[in-house]
N, C-alpha and C positions, 0 to 999 in steps of 0.2 A: 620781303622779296630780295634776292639777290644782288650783289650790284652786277654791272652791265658789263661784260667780257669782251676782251678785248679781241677784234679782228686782227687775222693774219695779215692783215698792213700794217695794222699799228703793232703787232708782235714785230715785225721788221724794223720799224724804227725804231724799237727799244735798243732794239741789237747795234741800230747805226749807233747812235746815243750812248753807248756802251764803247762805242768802238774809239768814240771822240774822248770820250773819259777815262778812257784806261792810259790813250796818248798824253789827252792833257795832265795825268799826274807822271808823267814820266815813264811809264811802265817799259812801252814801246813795243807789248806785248795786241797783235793782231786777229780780236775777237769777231770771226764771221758767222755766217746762218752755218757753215758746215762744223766751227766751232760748237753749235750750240746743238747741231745733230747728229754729232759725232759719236754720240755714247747709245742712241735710240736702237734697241733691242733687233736683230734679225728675229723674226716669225713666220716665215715661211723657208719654202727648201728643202733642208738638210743641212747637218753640220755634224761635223765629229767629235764625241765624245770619251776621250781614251778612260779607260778601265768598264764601260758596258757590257755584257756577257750577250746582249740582246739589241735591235734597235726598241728608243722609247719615240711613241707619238705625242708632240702637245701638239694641245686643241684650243686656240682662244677666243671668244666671242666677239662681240663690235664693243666690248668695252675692255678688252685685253685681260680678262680674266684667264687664267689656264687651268685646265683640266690634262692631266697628265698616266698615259699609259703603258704600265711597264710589262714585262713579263715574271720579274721577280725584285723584291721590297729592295732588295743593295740598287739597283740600278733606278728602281722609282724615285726613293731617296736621292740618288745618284743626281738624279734628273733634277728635281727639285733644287738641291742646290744651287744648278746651274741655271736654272729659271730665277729661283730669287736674286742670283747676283745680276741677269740679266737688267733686271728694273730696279733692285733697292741695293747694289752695291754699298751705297756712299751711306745709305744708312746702317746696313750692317757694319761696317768697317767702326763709325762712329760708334754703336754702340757694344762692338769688344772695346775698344779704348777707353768709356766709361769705365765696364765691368771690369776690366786691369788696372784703373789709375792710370791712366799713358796718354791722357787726354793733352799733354803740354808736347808731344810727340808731335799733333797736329797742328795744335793750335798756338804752341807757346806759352811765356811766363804768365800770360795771364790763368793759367789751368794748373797751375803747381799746387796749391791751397788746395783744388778739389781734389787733385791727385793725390796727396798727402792723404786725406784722410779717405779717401777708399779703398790705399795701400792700406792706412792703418786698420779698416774691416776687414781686407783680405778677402774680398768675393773671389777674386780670380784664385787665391790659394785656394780657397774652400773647393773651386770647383773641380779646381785638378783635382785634389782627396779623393772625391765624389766619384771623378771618372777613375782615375787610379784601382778604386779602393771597395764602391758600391753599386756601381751600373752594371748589369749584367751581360755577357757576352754580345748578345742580340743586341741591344740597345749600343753596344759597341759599334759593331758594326756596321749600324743606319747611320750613327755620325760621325763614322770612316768615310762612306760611304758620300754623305751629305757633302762633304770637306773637300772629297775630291771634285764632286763635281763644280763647289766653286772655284778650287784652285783654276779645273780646267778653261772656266772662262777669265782668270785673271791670267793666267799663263803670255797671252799674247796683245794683251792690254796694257795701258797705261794714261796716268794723265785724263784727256778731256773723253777716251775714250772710255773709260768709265763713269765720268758724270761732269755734267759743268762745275760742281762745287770742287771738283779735283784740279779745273783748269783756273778758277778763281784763288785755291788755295796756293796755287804756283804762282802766284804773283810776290807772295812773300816767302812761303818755306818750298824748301826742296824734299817734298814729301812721296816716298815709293812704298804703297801696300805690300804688307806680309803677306803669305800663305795663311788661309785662313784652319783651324785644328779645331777638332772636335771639342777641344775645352772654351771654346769661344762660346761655342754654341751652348753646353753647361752654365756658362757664368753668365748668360741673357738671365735664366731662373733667377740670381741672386737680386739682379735689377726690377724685377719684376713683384721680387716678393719686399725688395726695400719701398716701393713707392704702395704696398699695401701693407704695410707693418704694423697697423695699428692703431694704438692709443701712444705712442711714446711723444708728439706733442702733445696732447693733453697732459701729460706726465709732468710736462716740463713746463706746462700754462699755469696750472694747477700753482704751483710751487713759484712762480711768478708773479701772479698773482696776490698770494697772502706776502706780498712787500706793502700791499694796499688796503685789501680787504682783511675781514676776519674771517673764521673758520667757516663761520655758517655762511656771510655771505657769497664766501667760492660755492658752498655747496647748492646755493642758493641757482648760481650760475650753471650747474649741473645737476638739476634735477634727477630724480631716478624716471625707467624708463616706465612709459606708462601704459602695463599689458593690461589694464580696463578698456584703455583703449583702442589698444591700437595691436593687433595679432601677433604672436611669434609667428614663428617659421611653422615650427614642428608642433602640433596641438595633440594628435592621437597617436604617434610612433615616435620612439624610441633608440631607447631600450635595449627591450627585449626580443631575444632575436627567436622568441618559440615561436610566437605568433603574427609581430610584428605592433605589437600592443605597447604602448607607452605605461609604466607602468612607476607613478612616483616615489612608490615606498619600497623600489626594487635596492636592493645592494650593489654597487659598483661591481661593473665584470672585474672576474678576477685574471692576475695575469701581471700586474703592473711592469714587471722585473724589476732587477735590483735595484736598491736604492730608492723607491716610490715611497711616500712617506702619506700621509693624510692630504686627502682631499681640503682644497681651503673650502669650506661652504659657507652658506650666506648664516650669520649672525653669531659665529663664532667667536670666540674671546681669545684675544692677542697676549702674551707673555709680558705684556706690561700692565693686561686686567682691564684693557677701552674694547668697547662691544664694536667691532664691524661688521662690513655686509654692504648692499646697495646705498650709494651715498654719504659714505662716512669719507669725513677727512683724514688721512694717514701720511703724515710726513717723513724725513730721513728721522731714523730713529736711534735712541743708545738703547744699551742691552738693558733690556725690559724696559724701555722707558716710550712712549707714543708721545711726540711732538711733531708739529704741523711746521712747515721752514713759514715763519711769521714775521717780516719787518726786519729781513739781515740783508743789510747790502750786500755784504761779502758773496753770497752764495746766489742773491738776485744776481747780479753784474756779471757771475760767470754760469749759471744758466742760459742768460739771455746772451751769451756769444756764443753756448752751444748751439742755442737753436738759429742763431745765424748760421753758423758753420752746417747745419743737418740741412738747412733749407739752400743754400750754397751747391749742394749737391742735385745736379739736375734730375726732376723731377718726369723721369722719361712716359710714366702714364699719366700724373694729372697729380693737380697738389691735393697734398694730404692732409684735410681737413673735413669737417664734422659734414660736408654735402657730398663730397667726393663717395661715390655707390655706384648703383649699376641696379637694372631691374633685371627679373628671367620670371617666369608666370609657366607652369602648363597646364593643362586644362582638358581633365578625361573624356574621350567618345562619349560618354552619357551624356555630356551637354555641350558635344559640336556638332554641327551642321555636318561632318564627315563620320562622324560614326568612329572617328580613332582621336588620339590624342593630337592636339593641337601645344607648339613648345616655340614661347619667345624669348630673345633676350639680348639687350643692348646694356653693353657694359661702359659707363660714364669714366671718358676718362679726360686729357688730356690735348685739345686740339691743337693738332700738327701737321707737318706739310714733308713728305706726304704719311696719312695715316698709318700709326702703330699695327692695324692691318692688314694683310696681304689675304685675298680672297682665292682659293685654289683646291682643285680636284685629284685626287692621289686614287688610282686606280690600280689594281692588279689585274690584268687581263683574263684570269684564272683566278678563282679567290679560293686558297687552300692553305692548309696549315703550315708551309712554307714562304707563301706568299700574302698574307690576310688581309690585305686592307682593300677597302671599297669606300672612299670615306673623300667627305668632301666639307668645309667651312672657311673659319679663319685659319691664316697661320701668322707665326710671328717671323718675317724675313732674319735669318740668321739663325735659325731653327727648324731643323725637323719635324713634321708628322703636321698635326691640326691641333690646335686648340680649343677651338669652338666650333661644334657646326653636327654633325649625323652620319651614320654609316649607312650598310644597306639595311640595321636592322633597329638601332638605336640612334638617339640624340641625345643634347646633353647641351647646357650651360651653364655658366659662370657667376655670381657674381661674388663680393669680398663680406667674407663672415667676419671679420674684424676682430679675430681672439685676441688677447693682449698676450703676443708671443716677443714686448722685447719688457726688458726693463732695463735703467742707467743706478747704481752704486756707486756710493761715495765709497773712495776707498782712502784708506792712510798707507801713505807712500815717505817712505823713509831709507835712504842709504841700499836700494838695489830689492827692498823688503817691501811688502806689504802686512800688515795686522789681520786675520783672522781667527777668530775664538781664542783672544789672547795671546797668541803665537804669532811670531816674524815668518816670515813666510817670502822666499824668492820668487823676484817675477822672472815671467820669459820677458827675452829680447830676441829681435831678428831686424838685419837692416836693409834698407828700399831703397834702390837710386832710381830717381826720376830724369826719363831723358828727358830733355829742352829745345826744341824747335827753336835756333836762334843762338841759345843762349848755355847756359855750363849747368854740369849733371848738377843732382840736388841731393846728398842723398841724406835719408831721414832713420828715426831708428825708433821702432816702434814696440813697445811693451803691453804687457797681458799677464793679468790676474785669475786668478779662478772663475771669474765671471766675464771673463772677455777682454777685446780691445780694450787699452785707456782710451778714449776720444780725446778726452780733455791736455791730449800732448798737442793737438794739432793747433792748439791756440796758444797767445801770448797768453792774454787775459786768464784762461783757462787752465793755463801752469798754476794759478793760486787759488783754485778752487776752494772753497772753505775754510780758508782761512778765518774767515765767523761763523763758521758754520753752528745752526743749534743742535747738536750733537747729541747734546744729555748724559747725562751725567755719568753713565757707562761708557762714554767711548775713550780711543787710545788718545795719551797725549796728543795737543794739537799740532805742534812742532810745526811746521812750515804750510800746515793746509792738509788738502785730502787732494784728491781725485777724481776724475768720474769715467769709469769703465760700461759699456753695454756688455747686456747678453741679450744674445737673439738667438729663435733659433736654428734665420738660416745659415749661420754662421757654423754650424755644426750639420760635418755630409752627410746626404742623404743618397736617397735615389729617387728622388722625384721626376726627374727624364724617363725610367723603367715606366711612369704613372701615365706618359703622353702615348707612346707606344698602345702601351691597354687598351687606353682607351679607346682609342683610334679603332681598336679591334674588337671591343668589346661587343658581345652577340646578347644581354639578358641584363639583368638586373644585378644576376650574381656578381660576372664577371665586372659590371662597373662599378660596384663596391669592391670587389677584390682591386681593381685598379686605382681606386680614389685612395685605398688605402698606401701608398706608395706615395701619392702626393702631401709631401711632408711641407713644402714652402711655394708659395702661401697659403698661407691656409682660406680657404674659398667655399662658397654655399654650391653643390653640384647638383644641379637641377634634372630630371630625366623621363623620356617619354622611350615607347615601345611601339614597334609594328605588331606589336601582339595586342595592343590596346591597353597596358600598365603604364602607368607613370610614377615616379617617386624621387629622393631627396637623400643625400647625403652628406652630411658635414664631416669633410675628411682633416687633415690636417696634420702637424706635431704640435701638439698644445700644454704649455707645465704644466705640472699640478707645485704651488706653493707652499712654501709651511706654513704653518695658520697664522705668524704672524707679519703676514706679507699680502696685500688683495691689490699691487702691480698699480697704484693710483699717485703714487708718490714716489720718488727718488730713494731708493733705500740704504741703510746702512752696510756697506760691504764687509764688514768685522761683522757680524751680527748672525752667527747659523741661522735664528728666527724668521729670516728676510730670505733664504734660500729657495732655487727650484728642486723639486726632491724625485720629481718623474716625469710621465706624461701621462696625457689622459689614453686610457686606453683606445686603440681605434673600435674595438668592439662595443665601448662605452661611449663613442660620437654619437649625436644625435641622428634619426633616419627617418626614412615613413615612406611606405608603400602601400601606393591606394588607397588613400583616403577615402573615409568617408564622406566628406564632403565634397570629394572629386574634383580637386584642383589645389595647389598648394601653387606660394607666392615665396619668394625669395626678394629683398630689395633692401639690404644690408641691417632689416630691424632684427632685434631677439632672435636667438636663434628659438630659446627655449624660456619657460617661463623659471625666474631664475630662484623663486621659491619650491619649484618641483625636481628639481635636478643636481646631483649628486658634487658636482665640479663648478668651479668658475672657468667659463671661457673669460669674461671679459665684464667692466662694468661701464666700457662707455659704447654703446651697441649706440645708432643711426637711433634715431626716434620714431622711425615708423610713417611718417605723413605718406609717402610716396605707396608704399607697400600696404598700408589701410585702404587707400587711393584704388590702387586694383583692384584688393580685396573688395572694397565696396563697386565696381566697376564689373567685374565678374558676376557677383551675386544679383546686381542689379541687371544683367542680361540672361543669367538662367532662372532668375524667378518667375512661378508660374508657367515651367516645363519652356522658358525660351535657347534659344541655341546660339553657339557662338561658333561664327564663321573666320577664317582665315584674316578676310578682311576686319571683322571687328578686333582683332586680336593685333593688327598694323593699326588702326584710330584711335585701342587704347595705349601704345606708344607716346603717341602724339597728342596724350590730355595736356591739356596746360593750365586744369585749375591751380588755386592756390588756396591751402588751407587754412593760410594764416590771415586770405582777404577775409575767408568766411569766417575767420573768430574776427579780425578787427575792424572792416567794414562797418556791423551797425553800432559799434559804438563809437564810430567816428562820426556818424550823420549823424548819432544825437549832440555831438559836441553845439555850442550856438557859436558861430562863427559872425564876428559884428564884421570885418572889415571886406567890402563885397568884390573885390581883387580874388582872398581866400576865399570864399563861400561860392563865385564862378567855378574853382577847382573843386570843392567838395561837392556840387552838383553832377559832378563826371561820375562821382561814388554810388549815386541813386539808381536804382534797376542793373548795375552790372553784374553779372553772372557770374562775374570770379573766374572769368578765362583769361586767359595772356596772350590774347592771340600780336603776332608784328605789329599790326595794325588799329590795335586798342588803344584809346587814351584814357580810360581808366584805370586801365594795367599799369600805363606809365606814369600817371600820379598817384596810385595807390604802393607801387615800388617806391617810388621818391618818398613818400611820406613812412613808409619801411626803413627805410632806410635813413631816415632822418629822426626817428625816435628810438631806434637803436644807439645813434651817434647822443642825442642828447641824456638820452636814459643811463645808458652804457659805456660806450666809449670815451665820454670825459670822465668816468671814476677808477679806467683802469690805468695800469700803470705804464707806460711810454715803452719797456719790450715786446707789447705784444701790442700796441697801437700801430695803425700808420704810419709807416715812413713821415718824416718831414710836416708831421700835425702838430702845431706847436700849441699849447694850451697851457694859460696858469690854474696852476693847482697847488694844493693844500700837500705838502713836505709830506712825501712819504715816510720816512723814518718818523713823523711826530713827534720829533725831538725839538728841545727849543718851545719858548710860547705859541701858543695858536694864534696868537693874533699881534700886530706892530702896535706901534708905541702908540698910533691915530685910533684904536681899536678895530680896525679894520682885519679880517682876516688874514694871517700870513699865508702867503701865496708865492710858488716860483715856476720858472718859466720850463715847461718838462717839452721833449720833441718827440714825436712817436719815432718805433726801432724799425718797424716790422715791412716788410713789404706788402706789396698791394691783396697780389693771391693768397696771401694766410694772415692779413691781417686780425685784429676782434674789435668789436664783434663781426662775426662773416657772415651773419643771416641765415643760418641753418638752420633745420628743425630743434637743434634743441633748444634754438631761442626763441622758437615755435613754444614749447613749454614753458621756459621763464618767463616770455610773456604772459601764457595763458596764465599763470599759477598769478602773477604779479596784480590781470588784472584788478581781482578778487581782493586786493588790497589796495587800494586809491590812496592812504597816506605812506605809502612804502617810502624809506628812502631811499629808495632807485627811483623813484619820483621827479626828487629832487632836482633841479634845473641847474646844469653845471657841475663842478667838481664835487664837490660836497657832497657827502651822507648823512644824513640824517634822520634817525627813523623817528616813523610818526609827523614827519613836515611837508611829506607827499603830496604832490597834488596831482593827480591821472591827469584830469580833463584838461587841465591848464599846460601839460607835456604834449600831450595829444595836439591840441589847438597850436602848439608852438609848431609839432611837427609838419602839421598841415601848411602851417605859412611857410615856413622854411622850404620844402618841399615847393609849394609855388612861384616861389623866387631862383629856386633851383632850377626846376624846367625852363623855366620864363630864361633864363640864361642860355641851359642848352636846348630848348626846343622853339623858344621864340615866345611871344605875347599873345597870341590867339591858340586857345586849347583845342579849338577846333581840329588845327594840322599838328597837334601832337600824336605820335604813335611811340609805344613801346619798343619798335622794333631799332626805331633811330636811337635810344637811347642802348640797347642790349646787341650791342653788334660784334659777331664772327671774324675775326681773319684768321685767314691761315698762314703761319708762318714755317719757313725754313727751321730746325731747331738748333741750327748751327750757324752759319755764315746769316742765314735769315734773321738770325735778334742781334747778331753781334759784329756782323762783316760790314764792307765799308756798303754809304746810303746806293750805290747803282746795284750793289751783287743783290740786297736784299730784294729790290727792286725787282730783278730777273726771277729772283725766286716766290717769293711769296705771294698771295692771291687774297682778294676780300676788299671790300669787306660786305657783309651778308647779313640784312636785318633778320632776326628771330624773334620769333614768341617763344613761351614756356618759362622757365627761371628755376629759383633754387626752391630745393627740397620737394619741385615737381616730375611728375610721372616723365614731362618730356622736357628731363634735367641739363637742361641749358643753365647752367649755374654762371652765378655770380659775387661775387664778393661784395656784403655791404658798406665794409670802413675802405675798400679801396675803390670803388665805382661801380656802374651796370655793366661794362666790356665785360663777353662769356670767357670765362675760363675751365670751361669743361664742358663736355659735351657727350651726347650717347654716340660711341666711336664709332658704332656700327650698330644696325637691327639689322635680326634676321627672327621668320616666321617660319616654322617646319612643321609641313602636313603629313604626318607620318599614316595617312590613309593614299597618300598618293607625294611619294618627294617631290614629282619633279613640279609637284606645285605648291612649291616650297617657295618664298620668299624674302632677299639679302638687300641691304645695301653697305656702303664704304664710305667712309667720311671724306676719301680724295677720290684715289683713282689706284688703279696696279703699277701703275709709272712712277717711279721717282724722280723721273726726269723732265725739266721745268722743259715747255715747252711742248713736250710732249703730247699725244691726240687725249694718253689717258689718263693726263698729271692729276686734273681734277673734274672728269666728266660727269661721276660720280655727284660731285656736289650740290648742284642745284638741286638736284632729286632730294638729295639726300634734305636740303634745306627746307622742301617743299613738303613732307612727306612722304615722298613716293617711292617704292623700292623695284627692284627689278626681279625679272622671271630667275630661279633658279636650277635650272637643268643637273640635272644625276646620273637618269640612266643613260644607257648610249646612245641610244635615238635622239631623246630630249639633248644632247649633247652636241650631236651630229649634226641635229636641224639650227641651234643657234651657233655653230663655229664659224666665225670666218677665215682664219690665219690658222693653218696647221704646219709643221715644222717636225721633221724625225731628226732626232737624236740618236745617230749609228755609231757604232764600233769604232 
């Protein structure tokens, strides 16, 4: 249940309370209720909007949603700008300053470091290119268009009358908003596609890791993925676009252009003569030579401050790790209750205050080929058009197909040169002054290889990259170290903004493939249903194609052609499927494709599937035997909360014998539970605890302290294995190691794929992952004896935080929500965050569940991701369509709409969704013209 919201009296004394503490530190600065109302949106009226050709109507409900009516797309746009800065100002403005590096602009030297190295990606260059270079006129225009209308509401603004965090923020700096430019709106894409990028932590775990393990038992830790059992995406289409027939032994479309080289495909043989393919280990490598990075300090020490530095960089949709996904399901008229397709889908991300969503209606009062759109969903504040949500004729969602579109190379850096195929070779340079709220410019000078940014300049540590590096026996002199450069690829323009547009407009199936095709970053699974009664799937994207001796799993060698991207997959040769036969396809970040029938590597570290099995088995199990699936069942399958790893470990926890009857009280909560997570279960909450507690003893004490917990201190056994194993007393030698890693990405995180290493492990009872403590030893395993440990641990744990009587244990006290500010709210002084931020809100669900309330197992049960929004679309009738929001349309604290949204949202429940004009009419309350 929610926690209990606070009355407009006690809203008032917060403010007093505010008022006493800005005085008591000195401020002298006078915060009243019209301070805190000052920025709160006109919505009714009229008000002027210079450059409109036309008056626009918004329409807002009793939850301040808008629906917005133009006469022609510059002015709807137009309008829309001026609505999103109306409520998310302060977050748009925040998140161009990311996407430029200019975050110390705001906030000061504490934001220089981040700055630095997003100067050194370059999003914001890229985007200008993009707009420069590859947008097409039209697409111009809408974010002229968009730009102006925000100007027009900063034009006569400032300060608190743009938001309270603007009037908090003047306490320390003397901070005035720029005019906001179409390229702001461009460089949102780059942010968006860097928090779904991939596998590049695993890249850099991977490699991390063998400081401790051996070859197999990383791989041990990353199982392959397992389409026995658990479904791709695409089963029956393709392909082939005669028929729409998948067809495995068809030949790559042709088309590549220039420069495409060979497909990497699964089991091919590398120019050093080692067989890869799903599951092999492949390290930084010399010419022709395959070596795994094995037991090197040098190259551990400055991986693990890259991936400080990557994770350093705010994480604006949700941290990037093995449960972070998203579901979307649709589900043909043949087996709905309406007789048309039925299309859902809550994208897991990132909980913030107020949500990465903005929920809004883009009307043309005329829908014609001047004016197209009729389209209503999410949008992202700061951006143009819809991203999620249906037009008058189509729907469509999201979730992240996870291609492996970055990789990091070691490169040799020498005297202004780098080494490539035996040749010296000049980088680029170009240099960045960072301004400094407070403080003196900074400026920085940043270089570039054939394969990208160096990252590894933004670090001290990081300056000496490889200086041990195992190199092999082919590479250049060591001389001073290496490197380490990214290539990604939204680092190279595109026109993926031309792909929002489309889509938005898109009438048929054709045109939404013609449009996905344009969305180059990120690359995303596009889900889609039809008012004609079709439904189907599209994996759009820009995805390499590698030389065969490269499968993007490991850190590669930047000297090395062998390691090269040579193309891309063709978008003809994306996977697709339309109308399935089995009348419903699942999206929820598993396989795209089965990776023995398909021509390309997207990627070898895909989601594992629980979640996306999870529907699949949920669907099948309500159309068997000619049943139907209604609007509503398609909202309660959202909201499953099984867990698939209670159902593999459950009964073989109850056969454990538990002697001490303290444990065996808790392991009786295990007996008859159904495997749901509901808030209020306490078998959920001791069946997590003991998750999470034989992951920490099985796993987390054998890995190596950059990818542990922060602040976990543990003796273990000398990584380097240098030196005797054991002191003079014969006792094991042992030192004191502290985990690196912070809470949200620490390992193990309890994700599905350790849903698999489990399961593969249980099958072996003397594993030494068995093993009790640091130590490995294979063959000295003991399951049941880990197990049984788990379980006490685990009861001593709750007993802590839930108290001595299991009775009043619930799940939901342990797995709880808040919503924070993503700015002043984690990081401003204890009153601002106070004003701002809301929570905290018991939940059910958990990781790698359908209703992905995720959690981190080496850092606690607190959610760190959440499904940011669901929405249900009845394309046999829209306007009984159903949305919700994870806050509210207000960004502003205090606000009627800051988070009204929430409880619902907590509770399950979502709200009516109006479309047409009637259904639009009948729920507006605040209507507002935007004239001339």
């Amino acid at each position: 249940m929610p926690a209990k919201k606070k009355t407009r009296r006690a809203r008032l004394l917060v403010i007093a309370v505010v008022l006493l503490l800005v005085a008591g530190v000195g401020y002298g600065t006078y915060w009243s209720v019209d301070t805190v109302r000052a920025s709160f949106p006109q919505t009714t009226g009229s008000l002027q909007l210079d450059g409109l050709s036309a008056p626009v109507t918004v329409k807002r409900d009793g939850h301040g949603i808008p629906q917005l009516y133009a006469d022609s797309a510059e002015d709807l746009f137009r309008a829309q700008g001026y609505v999103h800065a109306q409520d998310r100002f302060w977050e748009m403005d925040v998140r161009r300053h990311l996407t430029a590096g200019r975050l110390s602009e705001m906030f000061g030297e504490s934001q220089v470091e981040t700055d630095a190295f997003l100067r050194t990606m370059g999003w914001r260059k890229v985007a200008q290119e993009e707009y420069d270079s590859k947008l097409s006129d039209t697409t111009k225009k809408y974010l002229l268009a968009y730009s102006e209308g925000v100007n027009a509401y900063l034009a006569d603004r400032s300060g608190a009358e743009l938001s309270l965090e603007y009037a908090a923020l003047g306490l320390t700096n003397d901070y005035t908003p720029q005019k906001w430019s179409p390229v702001d709106s461009v460089a949102w894409l780059k942010a968006m596609a860097w928090d779904l990028r991939g596998n590049m932590q695993d890249e850099i775990d991977r490699a991390l890791l063998s400081s401790r393990l051996t070859e197999k038992q990383i791989e041990e830790l990353y199982p392959g993925y397992p389409y026995d059992r658990n479904k791709p995406i695409v089963q029956e289409g393709a392909v082939s676009a005669a028929d729409g027939a998948y067809d495995p032994e068809a030949t790559p479309a042709a088309g590549q252009g220039p420069g495409t080289g060979p497909a990497t495909t699964p089991g091919t043989t590398t120019p050093g003569g080692a067989q890869q393919g799903a599951g092999t280990g492949q390290g930084v490598a010399g010419q022709g030579a395959q070596q795994s990075v094995q037991g090197v300090d040098g190259v551990r020490t400055q991986l693990a401050a890259l991936s400080e530095t990557l994770s350093s960089v705010p994480a604006l949709l949700g941290p990037n790790g093995d449960g972070i996904g998203s579901n979307s399901w649709v589900v043909s008229g043949r087996y709905t209750t309406t007789g048309k397709p039925l299309l859902a889908n809550d994208p897991h991300l990132a909980p913030q205050l107020p949500s990465i969503w903005y929920q809004m209606g883009l009307h043309c009062t005329s829908v014609s080929e001047a004016c197209p759109f009729d389209v209503a969903g999410f949008t992202f504040s700061g951006m143009p058009g819809v991203v999620i949500g249906h037009n008058q004729d189509i729907s469509w969602g999201f979730t992240n197909l996870g291609a492996d579109v970055t990789d990091l190379y070691l490169e040799k850096i020498e005297d202004g040169t780098y080494v490539y195929d035996g040749e010296r070779v000049p980088y680029e340079t170009r240099e960045e002054v960072i301004k400094v709220a407070g403080g003196e410019d900074r400026k920085i000078t940043v270089r570039s290889t054939r394969h990208g940014p160096i990252v590894s300049d933004r670090s001290t540590e990081l300056g000496t990259v490889g200086d041990h590096a195992p190199v092999g026996d082919g590479a250049p002199d060591r001389g001073k170290g290496y490197a380490v450069s990214l290539r990604w690829t939204a680092l190279e323009p595109s026109n993926t903004m031309d792909a929002v547009f489309a889509l938005n407009a898109a009438k048929n199936f054709t045109e939404f493939r013609a449009a996905a095709a344009d969305f180059a970053v990120p690359s995303q699974n596009l889900i889609y249903a039809d008012t004609q009664g079709n439904i189907g799937y599209q994996a759009p994207g820009r995805i390499p194609v590698r030389a065969e001796g490269h499968d993007g799993r490991y850190p590669a060698p930047g000297w090395n052609p062998a390691y090269e991207w040579t193309g891309w997959i063709p978008q003809e040769a994306l996977p697709w499927e339309y109308n399935p036969e089995r009348g419903y396809i699942v999206t929820a970040n598993q396989a795209v494709v089965d990776a023995g029938k398909y021509p390309y590597l997207l990627t070898e570290d895909w989601g594992y599937g629980a979640r996306s099995q999870r529907i699949d088995d949920l669907i099948r199990a309500k159309i068997k035997d000619g049943g139907k699936i209604s609007t509503e069942d398609m909202a309660s399958m959202q909201l499953d909360n099984s867990s698939e790893i209670a159902k593999l470990l459950v009964p073989r926890l109850l056969k454990i014998d538990v002697e001490d009857p303290y444990v065996r009280e808790a392991q009786k909560l295990l007996e008859g539970w159904d495997y749901s997570q509901d808030a209020d279960s306490a078998p959920a909450a001791y069946f997590n605890g003991v998750w999470r507690n034989l992951l920490k003893l099985a796993f987390g004490h054998k890995l190596p302290r950059e990818v542990r917990l922060e602040g976990e201190c543990l003796r273990v056994r000398p990584a380097d294995d240098s030196g005797p194993l054991e002191d003079l007393d014969g006792r094991p030698r042992t030192v004191r190691e502290c985990g690196q890693r912070a809470a949200e990405s620490a390992q193990p995180d309890g994700g599905d794929r350790w849903f698999e290493v489990v399961r593969a492990l249980l099958e072996k009872p003397e594993s030494g992952w068995w093993v009790l403590g640091s130590r490995f030893e294979e063959g000295e395993g003991n399951r049941d004896a880990l197990l049984a440990r788990a379980m006490q641990d685990a009861r001593w744990e709750l007993t802590t935080k839930l108290g001595k009587d299991i009775e009043t244990w619930s799940w939901g006290r342990l797995h709880r929500l808040m919503l924070r500010n993503q700015t002043l709210g984690t990081a401003g002084p204890g009153f601002v965050q106070h004003l701002l931020n809301r929570g905290p809100w018991d939940l059910g669900g958990g990781e790698a569940t359908v209703n992905a309330t995720g959690w981190n197992a080496a850092g606690g049960y607190d959610v760190i991701w959440v499904p940011s929004m669901r929405m249900v679309v009845n394309l046999a009738d829209l306007d009984k369509s159903r949305w919700i929001n994870l806050t509210g349309a207000s960004g502003h604290a205090y606000h009627s709409h800051y988070t009204d949204q929430t409880d619902l949202w907590a509770e399950g429940r979502m709200l009516d969704w109006p479309f047409g004009e009637k259904a639009v009419q009948d729920s507006t309350e605040d209507t507002m013209a935007l004239t001339p």
